[in-house]
N, C-alpha and C positions, 0 to 999 in steps of 0.2 A: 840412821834409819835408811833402811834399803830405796832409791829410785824405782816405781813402779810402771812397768812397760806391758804395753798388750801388743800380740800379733795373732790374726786369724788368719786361717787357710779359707780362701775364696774358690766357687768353682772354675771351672778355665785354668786349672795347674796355676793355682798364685798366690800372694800372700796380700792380704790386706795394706801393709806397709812394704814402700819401697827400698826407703833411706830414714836414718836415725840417727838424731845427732844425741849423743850422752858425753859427760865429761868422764876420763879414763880415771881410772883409779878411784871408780865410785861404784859401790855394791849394787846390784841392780836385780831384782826380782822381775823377771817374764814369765808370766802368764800365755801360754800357747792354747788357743782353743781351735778346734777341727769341727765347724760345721759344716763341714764337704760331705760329700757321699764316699770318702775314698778314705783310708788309711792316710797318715802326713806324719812326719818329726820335723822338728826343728834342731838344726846341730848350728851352733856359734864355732866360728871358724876362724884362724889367725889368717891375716892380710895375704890373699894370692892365691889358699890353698884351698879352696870350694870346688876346684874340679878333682886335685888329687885326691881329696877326701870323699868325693861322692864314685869316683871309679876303686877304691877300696871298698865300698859298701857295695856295688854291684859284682865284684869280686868275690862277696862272701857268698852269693848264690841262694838257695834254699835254706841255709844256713843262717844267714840274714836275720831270717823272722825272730830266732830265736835272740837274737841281739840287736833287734829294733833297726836293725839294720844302720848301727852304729861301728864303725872299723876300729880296729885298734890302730889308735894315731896322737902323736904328740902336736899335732895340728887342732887338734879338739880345745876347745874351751871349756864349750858346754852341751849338755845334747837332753833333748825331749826323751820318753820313751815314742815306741807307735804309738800316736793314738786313733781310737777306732772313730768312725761320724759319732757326732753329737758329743766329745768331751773335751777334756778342758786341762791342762796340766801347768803348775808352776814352779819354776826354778830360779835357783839364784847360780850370779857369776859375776867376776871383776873383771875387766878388760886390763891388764896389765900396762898398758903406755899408749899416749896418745897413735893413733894408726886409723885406716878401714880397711875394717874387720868385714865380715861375710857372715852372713846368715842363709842354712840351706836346709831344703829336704832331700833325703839321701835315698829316699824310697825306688829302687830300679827305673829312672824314667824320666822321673819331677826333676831330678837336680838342675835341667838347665833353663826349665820354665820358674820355678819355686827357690830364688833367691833373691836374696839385695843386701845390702848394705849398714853396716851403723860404723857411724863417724866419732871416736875416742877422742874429743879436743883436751 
């Protein structure tokens, strides 16, 4: 049975959760809910690469929207769609080996207010 995790988007560019400890190699179902007033994703990221992966998403430009302004990267784990204020999106993912991993919104801007952390013990 899947580990059940929540993280919300806060106003002030932020995420409800900073750090997250989960054990690796355990299914984990998140729950991303956006009660912001602003557009937010949530992309799970491998250990290090939350900035190369968010300057790939501002790279895609106008183009972006149409792909949630998720990049094509082998750096990805896992990724939200956009979601718009007031919704709620859940997904599953493994974290492959103990490590920390990265948690980011990739939306042109948020990346380096709208991150943190989970800890794969």
């Amino acid at each position: 049975k899947p580990m059940e995790i929540a993280i919300n988007s806060v106003s002030g560019l932020k995420f409800d959760v900073k750090t997250l400890k989960i054990p690796a190699k355990q299914k984990i179902k998140l729950t991303f809910s956006n009660p912001d007033e602003m557009p937010h994703n949530l992309l799970i990221v491998k250990p290090g690469t939350a900035d190369s992966v968010a300057a790939k998403a501002v790279a895609l430009g106008g183009a972006g929207f149409a792909k949630n302004f998720v990049p094509e990267s082998d750096d990805i784990i896992a990724a939200s769609k956009m979601l718009d204020p007031e919704t709620t999106q859940s997904f599953y993912f493994t974290l492959p080996e103990p490590g920390t991993y990265q948690f980011v919104c990739t939306f042109p801007g948020h990346d380096k207010l709208m991150r943190g952390t989970i800890v794969a013990e």
